[in-house]
C-alpha positions in Angstrom: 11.4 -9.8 -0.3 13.7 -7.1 -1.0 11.4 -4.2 -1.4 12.2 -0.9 0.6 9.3 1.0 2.5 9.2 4.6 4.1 7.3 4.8 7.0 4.3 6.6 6.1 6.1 9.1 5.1 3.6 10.8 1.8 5.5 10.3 -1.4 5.2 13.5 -3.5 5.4 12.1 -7.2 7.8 13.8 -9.7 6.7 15.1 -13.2 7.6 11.8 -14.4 5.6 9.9 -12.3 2.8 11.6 -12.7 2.6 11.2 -16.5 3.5 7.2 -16.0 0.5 7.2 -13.7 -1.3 9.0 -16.5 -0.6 6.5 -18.7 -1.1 3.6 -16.5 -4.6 5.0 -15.8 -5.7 5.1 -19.8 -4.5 1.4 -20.0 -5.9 0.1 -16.9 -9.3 1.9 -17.2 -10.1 0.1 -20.7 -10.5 -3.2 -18.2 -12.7 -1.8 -15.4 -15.2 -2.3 -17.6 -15.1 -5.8 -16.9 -18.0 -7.7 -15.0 -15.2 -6.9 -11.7 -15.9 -10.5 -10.6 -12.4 -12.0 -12.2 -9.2 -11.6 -11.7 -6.7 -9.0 -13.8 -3.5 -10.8 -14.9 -0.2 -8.6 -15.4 3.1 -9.4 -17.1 6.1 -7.2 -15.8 9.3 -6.7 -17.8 12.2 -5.0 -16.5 14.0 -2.9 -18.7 17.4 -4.3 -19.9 16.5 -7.2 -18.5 15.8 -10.8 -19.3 12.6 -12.6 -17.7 9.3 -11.8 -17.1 7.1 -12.2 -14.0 3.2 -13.0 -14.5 0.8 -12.3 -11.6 -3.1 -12.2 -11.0 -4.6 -9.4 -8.4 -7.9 -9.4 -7.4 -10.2 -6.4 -8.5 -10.5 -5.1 -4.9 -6.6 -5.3 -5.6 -6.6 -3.6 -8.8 -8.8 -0.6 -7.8 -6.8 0.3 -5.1 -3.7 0.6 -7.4 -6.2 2.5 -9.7 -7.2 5.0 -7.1 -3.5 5.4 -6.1 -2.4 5.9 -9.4 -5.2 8.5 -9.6 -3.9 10.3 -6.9 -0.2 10.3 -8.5 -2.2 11.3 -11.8 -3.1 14.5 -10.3 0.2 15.4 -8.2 -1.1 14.7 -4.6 1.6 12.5 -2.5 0.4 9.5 -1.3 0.1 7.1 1.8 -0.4 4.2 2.6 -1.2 3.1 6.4 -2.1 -0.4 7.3 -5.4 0.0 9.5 -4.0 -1.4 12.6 -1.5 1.2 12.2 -0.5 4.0 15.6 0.0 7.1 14.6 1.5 9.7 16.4 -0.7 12.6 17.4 0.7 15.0 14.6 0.3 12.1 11.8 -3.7 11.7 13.3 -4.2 15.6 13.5 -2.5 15.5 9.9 -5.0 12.9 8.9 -8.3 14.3 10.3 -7.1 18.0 8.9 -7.2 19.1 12.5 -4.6 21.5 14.4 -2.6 18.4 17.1 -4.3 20.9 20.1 -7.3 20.4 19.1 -6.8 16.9 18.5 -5.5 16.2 21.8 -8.6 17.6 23.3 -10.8 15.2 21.4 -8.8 12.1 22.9 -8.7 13.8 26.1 -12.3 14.3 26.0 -12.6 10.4 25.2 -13.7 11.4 21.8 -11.1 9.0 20.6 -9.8 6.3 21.8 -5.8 6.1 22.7 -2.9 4.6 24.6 -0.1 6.3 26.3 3.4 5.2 25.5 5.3 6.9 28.4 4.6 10.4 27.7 3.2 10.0 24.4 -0.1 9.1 23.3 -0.6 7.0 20.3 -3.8 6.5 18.1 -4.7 3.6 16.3 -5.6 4.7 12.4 -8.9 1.9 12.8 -10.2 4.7 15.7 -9.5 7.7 13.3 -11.6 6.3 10.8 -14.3 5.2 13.1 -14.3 8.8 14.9 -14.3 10.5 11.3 -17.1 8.2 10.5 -19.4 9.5 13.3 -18.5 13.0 12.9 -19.2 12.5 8.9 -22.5 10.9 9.8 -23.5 13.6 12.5 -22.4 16.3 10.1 -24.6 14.8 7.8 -27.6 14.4 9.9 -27.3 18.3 10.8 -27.4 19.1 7.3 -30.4 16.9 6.8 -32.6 18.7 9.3 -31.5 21.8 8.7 -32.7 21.2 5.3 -35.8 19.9 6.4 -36.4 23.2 8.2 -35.7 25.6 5.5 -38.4 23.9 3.7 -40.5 24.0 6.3 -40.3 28.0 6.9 -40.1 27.9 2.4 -36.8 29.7 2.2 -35.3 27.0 -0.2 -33.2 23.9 -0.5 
């Protein structure tokens, strides 16, 4: 396969490709209203080109592209990291929207899990999400009683 790929570095999408994302959005939206059980068939045509290539994706498939395509839609640069994936500890502090110090004291405080590789410590993007996960969850539970005890006292919410 002769396909190039940057190493996840975000691709910030040019004027151009954010109104052929725009486009691609109106076209592929009209089938989403599908029963999402069957497969989406595409036909690609380069330009100046003869042939034509014919292909089916799945609709898990089809919605990722969609929510990329979003993304490119409204101008934010995109990644794409395989879940087994390291990451350095700027790319997980980058990830999590945390400074790298304070990231380094969550692995240190075995908050996340991570290897060393020499001096460097490397994170695996499965245990970012996992950690974000449970932070997400007990953010969520906070909110929930904190809630419950507003009502309690009748001060709203």
């Amino acid at each position: 396969m002769a396909i190039l790929f940057r190493k996840r570095e975000p691709v910030l999408p040019k004027t151009r490709d954010i109104a052929s994302a725009e486009a691609a959005i109106a076209s592929i939206g009209k089938f989403f209203a599908g029963d999402g059980r069957r497969d989406y068939h595409f036909t690609l045509r380069k330009p100046g080109k003869q042939g034509v290539i014919e292909f089916s994706l799945t609709p898990m498939v089809v919605e990722l592209i969609f929510r990329t395509l979003v993304q490119i839609a409204n101008g934010n640069a995109v990644t794409i990291v395989p879940f087994h994936a390291e990451l350095t500890t700027q790319e997980a502090a980058d990830f999590l929207n945390v400074s790298r110090p304070f990231l380094i004291q969550l692995l240190e405080k075995g908050k996340i899990h991570f290897r060393k590789v020499g001096r460097h410590r490397r994170i695996l993007f499965e245990d970012l999400v996992e950690y974000r996960e449970r932070s997400r969850a007990k953010s969520r539970k906070i909110r929930e009683k904190l809630t419950e005890e507003a009502q309690d006292l009748g001060i709203g919410y």
